[in-house]
C-alpha positions as CSV (number, residue, x, y, z in Angstrom):
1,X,100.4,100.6,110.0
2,X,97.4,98.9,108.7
3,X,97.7,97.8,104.7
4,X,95.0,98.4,102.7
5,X,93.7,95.7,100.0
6,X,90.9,97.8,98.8
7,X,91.5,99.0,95.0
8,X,89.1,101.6,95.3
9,X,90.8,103.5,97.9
10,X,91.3,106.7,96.0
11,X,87.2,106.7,95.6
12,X,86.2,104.5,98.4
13,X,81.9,104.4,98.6
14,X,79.8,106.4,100.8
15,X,80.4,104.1,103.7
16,X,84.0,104.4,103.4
17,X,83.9,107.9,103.3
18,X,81.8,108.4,106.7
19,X,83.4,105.9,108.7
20,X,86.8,108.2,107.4
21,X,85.3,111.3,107.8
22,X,83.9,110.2,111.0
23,X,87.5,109.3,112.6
24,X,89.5,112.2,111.1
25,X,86.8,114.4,112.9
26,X,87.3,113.4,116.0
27,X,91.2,112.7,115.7
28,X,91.2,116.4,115.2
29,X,89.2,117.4,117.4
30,X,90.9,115.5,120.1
31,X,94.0,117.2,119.4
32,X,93.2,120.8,118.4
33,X,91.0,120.9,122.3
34,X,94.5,120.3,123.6
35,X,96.8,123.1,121.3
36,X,96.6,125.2,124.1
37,X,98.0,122.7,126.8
38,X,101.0,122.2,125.0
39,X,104.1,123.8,124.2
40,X,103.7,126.3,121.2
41,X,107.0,124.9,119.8
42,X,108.1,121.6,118.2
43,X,108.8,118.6,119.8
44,X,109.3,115.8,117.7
45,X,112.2,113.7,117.6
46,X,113.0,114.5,114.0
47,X,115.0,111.0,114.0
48,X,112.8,109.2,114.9
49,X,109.8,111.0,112.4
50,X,112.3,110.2,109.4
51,X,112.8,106.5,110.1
52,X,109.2,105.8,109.6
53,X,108.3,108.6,106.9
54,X,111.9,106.2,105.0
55,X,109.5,103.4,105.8
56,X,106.6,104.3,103.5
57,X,107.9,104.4,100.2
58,X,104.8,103.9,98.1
59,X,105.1,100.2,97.1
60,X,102.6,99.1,100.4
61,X,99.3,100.8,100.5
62,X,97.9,102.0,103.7
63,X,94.6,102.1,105.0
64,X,93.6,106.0,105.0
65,X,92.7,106.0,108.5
66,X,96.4,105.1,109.7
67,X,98.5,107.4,107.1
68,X,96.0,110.1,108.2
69,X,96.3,109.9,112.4
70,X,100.2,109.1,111.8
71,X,100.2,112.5,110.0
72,X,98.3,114.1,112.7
73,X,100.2,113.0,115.1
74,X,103.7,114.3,113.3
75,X,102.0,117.7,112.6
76,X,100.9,117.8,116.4
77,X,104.4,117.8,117.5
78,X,106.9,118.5,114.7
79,X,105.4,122.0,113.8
80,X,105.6,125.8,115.4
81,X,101.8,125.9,116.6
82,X,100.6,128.3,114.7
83,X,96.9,127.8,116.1
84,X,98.2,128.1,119.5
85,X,96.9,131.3,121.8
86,X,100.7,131.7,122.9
87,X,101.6,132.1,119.1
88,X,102.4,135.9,118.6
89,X,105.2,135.6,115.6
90,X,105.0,136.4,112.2
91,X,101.9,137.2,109.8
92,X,99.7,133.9,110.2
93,X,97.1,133.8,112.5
94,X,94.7,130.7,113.4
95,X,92.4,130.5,110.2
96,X,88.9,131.3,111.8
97,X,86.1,128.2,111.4
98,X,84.5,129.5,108.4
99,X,87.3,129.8,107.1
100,X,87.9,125.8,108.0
101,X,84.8,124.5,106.8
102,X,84.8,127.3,103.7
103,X,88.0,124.5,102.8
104,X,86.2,121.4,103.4
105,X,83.2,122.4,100.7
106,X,85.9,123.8,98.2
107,X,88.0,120.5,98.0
108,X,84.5,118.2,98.2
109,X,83.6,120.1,94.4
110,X,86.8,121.4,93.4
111,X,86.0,124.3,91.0
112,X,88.1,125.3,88.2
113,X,87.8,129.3,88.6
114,X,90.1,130.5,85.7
115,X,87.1,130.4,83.8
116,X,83.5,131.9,84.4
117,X,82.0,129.3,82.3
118,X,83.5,125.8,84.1
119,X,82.5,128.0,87.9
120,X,79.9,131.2,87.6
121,X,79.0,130.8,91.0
122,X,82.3,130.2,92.3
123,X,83.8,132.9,90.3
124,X,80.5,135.3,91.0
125,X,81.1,134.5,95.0
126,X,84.5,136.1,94.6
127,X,83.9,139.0,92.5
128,X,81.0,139.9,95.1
129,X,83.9,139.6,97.8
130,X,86.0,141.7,95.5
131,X,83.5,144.6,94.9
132,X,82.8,145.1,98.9
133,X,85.9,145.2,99.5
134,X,86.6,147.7,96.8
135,X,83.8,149.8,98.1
136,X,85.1,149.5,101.7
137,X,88.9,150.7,100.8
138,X,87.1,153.6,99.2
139,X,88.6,152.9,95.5
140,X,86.5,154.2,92.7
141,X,83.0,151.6,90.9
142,X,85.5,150.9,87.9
143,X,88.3,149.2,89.9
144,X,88.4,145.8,89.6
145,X,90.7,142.8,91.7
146,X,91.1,139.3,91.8
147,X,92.6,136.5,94.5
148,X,95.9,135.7,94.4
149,X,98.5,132.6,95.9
150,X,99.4,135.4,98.9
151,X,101.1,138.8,99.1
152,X,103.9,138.1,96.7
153,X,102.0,137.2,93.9
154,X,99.8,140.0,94.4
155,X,103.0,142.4,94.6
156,X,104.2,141.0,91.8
157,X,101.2,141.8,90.0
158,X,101.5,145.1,90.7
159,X,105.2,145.3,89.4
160,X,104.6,144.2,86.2
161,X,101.2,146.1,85.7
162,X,103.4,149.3,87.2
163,X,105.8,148.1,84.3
164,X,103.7,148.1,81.6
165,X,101.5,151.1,82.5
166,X,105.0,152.9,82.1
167,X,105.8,151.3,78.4
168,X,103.0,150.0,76.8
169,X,105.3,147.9,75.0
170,X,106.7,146.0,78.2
171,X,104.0,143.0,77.6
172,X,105.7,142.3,74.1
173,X,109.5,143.4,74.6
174,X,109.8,143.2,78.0
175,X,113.0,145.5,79.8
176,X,114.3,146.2,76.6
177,X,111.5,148.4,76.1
178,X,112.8,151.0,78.4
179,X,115.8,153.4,77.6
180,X,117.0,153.6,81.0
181,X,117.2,151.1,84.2
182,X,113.9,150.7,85.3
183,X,113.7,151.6,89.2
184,X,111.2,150.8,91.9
185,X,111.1,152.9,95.2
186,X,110.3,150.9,98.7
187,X,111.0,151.7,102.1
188,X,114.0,149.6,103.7
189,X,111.8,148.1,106.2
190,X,109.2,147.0,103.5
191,X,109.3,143.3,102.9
192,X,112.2,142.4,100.6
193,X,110.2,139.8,98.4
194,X,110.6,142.7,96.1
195,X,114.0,141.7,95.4
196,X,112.7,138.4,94.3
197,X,110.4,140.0,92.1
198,X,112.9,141.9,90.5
199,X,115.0,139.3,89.4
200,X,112.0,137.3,88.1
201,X,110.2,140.6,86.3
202,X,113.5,140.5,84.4
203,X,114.3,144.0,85.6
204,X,117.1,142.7,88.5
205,X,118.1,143.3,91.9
206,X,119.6,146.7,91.2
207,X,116.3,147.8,89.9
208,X,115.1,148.0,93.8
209,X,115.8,151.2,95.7
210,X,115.3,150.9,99.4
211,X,114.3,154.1,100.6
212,X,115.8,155.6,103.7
213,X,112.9,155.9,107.3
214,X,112.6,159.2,109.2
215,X,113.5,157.5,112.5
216,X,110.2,155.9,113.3
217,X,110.1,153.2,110.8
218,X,108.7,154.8,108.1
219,X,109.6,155.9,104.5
220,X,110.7,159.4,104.3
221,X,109.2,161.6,101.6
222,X,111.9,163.8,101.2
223,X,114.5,161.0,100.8
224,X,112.4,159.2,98.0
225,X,111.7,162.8,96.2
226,X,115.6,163.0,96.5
227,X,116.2,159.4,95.2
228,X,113.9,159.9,92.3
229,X,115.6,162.9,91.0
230,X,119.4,161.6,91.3
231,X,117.7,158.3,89.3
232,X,116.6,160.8,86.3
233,X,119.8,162.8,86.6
234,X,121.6,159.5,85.8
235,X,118.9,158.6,82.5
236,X,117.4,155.6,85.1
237,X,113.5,155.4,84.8
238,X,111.3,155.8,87.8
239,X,108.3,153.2,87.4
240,X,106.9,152.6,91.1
241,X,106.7,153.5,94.2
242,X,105.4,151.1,97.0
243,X,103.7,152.4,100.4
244,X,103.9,149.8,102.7
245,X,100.8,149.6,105.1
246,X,102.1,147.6,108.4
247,X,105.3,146.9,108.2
248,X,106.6,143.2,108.9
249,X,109.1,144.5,111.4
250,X,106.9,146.8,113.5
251,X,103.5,147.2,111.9
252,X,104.0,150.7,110.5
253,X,102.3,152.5,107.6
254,X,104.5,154.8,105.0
255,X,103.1,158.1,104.2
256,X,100.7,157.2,101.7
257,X,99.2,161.0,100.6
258,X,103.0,162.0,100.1
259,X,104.3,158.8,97.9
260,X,100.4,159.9,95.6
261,X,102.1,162.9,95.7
262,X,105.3,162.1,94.3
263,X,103.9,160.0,91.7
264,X,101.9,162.2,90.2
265,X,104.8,164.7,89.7
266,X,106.8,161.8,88.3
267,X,104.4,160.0,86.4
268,X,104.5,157.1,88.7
269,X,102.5,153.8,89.6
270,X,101.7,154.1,93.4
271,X,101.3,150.5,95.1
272,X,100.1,150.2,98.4
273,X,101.2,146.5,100.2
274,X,98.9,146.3,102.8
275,X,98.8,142.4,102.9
276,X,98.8,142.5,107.3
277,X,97.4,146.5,107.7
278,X,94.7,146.8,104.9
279,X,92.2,144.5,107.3
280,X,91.7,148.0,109.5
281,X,89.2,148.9,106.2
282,X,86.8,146.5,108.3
283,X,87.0,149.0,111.9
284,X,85.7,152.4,112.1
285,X,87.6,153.6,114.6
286,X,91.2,152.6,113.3
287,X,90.5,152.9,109.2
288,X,91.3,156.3,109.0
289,X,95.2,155.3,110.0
290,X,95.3,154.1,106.2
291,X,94.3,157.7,104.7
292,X,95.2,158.1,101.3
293,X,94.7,154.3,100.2
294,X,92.2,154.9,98.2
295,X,94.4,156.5,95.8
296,X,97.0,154.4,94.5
297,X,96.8,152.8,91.3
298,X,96.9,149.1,92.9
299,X,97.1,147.4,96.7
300,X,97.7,144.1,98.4
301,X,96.2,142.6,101.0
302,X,96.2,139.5,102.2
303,X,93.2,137.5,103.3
304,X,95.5,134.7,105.0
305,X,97.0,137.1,107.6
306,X,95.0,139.5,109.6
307,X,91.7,138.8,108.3
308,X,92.8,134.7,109.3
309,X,91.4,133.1,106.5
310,X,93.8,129.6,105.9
311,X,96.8,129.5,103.4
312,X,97.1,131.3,101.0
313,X,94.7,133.6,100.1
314,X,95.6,137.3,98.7
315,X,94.1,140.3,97.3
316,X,95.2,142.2,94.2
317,X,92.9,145.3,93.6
318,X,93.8,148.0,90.9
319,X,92.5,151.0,89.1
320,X,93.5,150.0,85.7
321,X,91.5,147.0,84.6
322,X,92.9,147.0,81.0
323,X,96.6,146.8,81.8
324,X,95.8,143.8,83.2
325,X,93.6,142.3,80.3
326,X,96.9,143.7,78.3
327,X,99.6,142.0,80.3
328,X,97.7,138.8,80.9
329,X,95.2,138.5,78.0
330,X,95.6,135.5,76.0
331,X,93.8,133.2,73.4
332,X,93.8,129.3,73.0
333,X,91.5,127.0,71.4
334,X,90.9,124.5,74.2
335,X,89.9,126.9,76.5
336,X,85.8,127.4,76.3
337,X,85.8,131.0,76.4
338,X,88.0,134.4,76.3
339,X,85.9,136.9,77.6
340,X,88.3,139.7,79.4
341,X,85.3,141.1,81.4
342,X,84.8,137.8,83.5
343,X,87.7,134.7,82.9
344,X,90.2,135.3,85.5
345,X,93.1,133.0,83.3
346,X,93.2,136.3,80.6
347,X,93.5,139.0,83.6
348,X,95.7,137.7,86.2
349,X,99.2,135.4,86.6
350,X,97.6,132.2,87.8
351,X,95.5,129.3,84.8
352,X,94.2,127.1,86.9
353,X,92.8,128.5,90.4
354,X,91.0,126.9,92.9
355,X,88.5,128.4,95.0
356,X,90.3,131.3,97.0
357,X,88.2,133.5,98.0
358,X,85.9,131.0,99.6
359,X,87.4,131.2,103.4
360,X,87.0,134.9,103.3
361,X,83.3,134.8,101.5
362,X,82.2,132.9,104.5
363,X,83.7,134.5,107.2
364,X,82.4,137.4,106.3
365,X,79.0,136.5,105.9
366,X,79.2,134.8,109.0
367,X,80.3,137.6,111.2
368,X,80.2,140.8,108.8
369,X,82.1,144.0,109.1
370,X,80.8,144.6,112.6
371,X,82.1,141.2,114.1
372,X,86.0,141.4,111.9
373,X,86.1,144.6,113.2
374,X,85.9,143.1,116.8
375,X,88.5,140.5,116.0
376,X,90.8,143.4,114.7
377,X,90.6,145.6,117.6
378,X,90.8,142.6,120.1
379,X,94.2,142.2,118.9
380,X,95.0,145.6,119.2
381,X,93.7,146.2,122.5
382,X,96.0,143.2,123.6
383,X,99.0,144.8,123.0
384,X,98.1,148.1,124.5
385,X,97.3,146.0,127.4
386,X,101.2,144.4,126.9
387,X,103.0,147.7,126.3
388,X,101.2,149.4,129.3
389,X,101.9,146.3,131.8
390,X,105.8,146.5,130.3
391,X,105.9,149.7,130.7
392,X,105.3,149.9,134.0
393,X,108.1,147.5,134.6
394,X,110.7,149.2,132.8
395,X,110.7,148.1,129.6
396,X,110.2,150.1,126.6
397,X,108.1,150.1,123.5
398,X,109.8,151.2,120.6
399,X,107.2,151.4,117.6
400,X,103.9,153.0,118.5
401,X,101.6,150.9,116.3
402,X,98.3,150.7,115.4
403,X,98.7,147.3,114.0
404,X,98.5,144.5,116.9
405,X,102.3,144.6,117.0
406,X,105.1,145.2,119.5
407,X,108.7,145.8,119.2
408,X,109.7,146.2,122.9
409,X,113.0,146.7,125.0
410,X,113.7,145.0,128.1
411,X,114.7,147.6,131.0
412,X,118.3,149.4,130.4
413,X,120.1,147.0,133.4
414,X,119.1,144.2,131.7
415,X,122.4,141.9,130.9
416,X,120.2,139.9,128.4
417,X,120.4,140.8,124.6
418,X,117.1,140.7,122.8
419,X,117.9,137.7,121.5
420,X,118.8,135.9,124.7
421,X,115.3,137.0,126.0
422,X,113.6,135.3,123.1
423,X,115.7,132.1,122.9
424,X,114.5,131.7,126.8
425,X,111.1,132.1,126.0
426,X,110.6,130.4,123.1
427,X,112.8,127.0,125.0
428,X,110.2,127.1,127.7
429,X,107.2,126.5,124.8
430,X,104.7,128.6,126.2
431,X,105.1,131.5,124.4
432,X,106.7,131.8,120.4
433,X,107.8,135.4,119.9
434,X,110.5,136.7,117.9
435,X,113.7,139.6,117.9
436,X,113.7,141.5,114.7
437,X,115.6,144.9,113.8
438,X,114.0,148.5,114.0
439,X,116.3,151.6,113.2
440,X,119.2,149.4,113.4
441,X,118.4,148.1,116.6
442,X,117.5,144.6,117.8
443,X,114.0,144.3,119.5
444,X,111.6,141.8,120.6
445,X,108.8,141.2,118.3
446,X,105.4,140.2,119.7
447,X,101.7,140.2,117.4
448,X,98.8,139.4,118.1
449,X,97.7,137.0,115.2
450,X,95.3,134.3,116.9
451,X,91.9,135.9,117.8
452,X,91.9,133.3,120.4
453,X,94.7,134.5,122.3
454,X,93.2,136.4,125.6
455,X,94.4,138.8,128.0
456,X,95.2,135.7,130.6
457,X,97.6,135.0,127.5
458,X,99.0,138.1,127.6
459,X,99.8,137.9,131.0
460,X,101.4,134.6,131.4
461,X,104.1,136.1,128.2
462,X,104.9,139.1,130.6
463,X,105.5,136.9,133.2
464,X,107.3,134.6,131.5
465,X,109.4,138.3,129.8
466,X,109.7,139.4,133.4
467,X,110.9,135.8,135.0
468,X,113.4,135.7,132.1
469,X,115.0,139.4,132.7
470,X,115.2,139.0,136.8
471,X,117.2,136.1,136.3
472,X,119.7,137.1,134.1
């Protein structure tokens, strides 16, 4: 790699920058226009990779333009392409171009949002995001939200706020406040980050209950109601129960109008964690599926997943804006103001924030409601394309979702496990899909998460699902 002599480096001139701009633009271009061409999965010889990142240890400086295409190039092949149209795995789609460019302008001013004085447009830009969304879940004027790291620290937002709405005393004492073992009520295919949050709330492990399903992967009512009642019996304190809207596993939705209902006969904080499913606010014809959401006392959804903004970018949204101000409100002398109504640093977990809710701000006003509606039921129409194709093969789909996921079963002679399936898939690079468990059963996992991905995409996996079964 080239040195660099230049001291100013770190704030090069103008002509610096565009001659660097210039190159990384079309370094990246160059490569993202060939994603699709290449295998989905990494390729990098990882021995190789760590010889030369040994080599630069920081007492040689090197020109930007090198240390940048050398990390391009190692991203290129040493990473699952997320961005690829063959990438149907977990929750993170390709971040759409607004969403892209949204990133470039943030980092060029970097904004200091915690406080509405140092950003008011910034913040202002957010809060609008905030509100329309509000209106579009259906959530009462007075609700309020804010933008969060991702799901988890919008969950555990929601856990402490759940807490303290409980025992007003919570912010001060914290679980010594309570009398009883504080417990929180979520479905056992939820996402288990809420054991994390547990032990970092203070409240433990032990505090989680994981709520039987009825079968079809979602919580049942009647085995919660039960829970909750054998938890008072034994002098334990029920603080929250969390609906989960789109399951990791299989993209299902817990029955939101029967947790309210529990709650409110408990005294309960309802949370619904809708960080994939809560984008099916934007579509008219599948919004309806999430019934009920505009009822509980606080939701999650993530910006970074279905609506494919970049990382990370989440949602918190409750009905009770002074238990946050309460939980989070606090008072320094070198901050420039303290104003509850409008500094996001006295009403949330994060000080210093960047710019989050940029990526979404712009792809929204780029496409509106009408257009992520499209992108949303794209991805679903893709997979009832898949499961009908399968279907008519043999193979079985297991989860009946509305969600742009399918858990699927490869015919009953098959002598291939799930996992065999996948591990031939994912070696031939086309194609990165993934074998997760459903009602105690393995399955093979496919969603739709790049709005790029196309039915000629669709039909090259079952080819590649079919090809791997009829050689088995």
């Amino acid at each position: 790699m080239k040195h660099s002599n230049s001291p100013n480096a770190l704030f090069p001139n103008n002509t610096e920058k565009s001659k660097t701009l210039t190159n990384l633009h079309h370094v990246l271009q160059k490569v993202k226009n060939q994603t699709a061409n290449h295998k989905v999965t990494p390729n990098a010889d990882i021995s190789t990779f760590r010889q030369q990142l040994n080599a630069i240890d920081f007492n040689q400086s090197i020109e930007l333009t090198e240390i940048s295409n050398w990390t391009i190039h190692q991203l290129q092949h040493g990473l699952v392409q997320m961005t690829h149209p063959g990438y149907m795995g977990l929750f993170n789609p390709a971040p759409t171009f607004p969403a892209q460019v949204a990133n470039i302008i943030c980092n060029a001013f970097n904004p200091q949002n915690c406080v509405w004085s140092h950003a008011p447009v910034a913040v202002e830009i957010e809060s609008h995001v905030l509100n329309h969304m509000i209106a579009r879940i259906g959530m009462p004027t007075t609700a309020t939200g804010h933008f969060t790291s991702g799901g988890s620290e919008a969950n555990a937002t929601a856990f402490v706020c759940a807490l303290h709405y409980k025992n007003s005393d919570y912010a001060e004492n914290g679980v010594t406040s309570f009398a009883g073992q504080p417990c929180i009520y979520v479905s056992k295919e939820s996402h288990l980050a809420w054991l994390k949050i547990a032990a970092t709330a203070g409240v433990g492990r032990k505090s989680i209950r994981l709520i039987a399903t009825d079968g079809q992967g979602q919580m049942d009512a009647k085995a919660l109601q039960k829970t909750i009642q054998t938890d008072i019996k034994s002098g334990h304190i029920p603080i929250m129960v969390v609906a989960t809207a789109g399951t990791t596993n299989a993209g299902k939705i817990d029955p939101i109008n029967a947790c309210r209902k529990v709650c409110d006969e408990h005294e309960m904080w309802l949370h619904v964690d809708a960080a994939w499913g809560g984008a099916l606010i934007v579509s008219e014809k599948y919004k309806n599926r999430l019934a009920g959401i505009e009822s509980a006392d606080s939701i999650t959804i993530d910006a970074h997943k279905w609506f494919a903004t970049s990382m990370g970018a989440g949602m918190f949204f409750t009905q009770h804006k002074k238990v946050l101000s309460s939980l989070f409100s606090v008072s320094t002398d070198y901050m420039p103001s303290n104003d509850i109504e409008q500094d996001l640093y006295v009403n949330s977990m994060l000080w210093s924030r960047r710019f989050i809710g940029l990526p979404l701000f712009m792809s929204l006003a780029t496409v509106g409601w009408n257009g992520y509606a499209q992108h949303i039921e794209h991805g679903i129409d893709l997979i009832a394309y898949l499961a009908k194709k399968l279907s008519q093969k043999g193979w079985q789909l297991v989860n009946h979702s509305d969600m742009a996921i399918a858990c699927v079963l490869p015919p009953e002679n098959s002598r291939l496990t799930p996992s065999q399936i996948v591990e031939k898939i994912i070696q031939k690079g086309e194609q990165w899909i993934s074998v997760t468990k459903f009602e105690n059963q393995y399955v093979i996992r496919i969603c739709i998460t790049n709005g790029m991905t196309t039915q000629k995409h669709i039909d090259d996996l079952i080819n590649n699902l079919l090809e791997s079964t009829n050689n088995d």
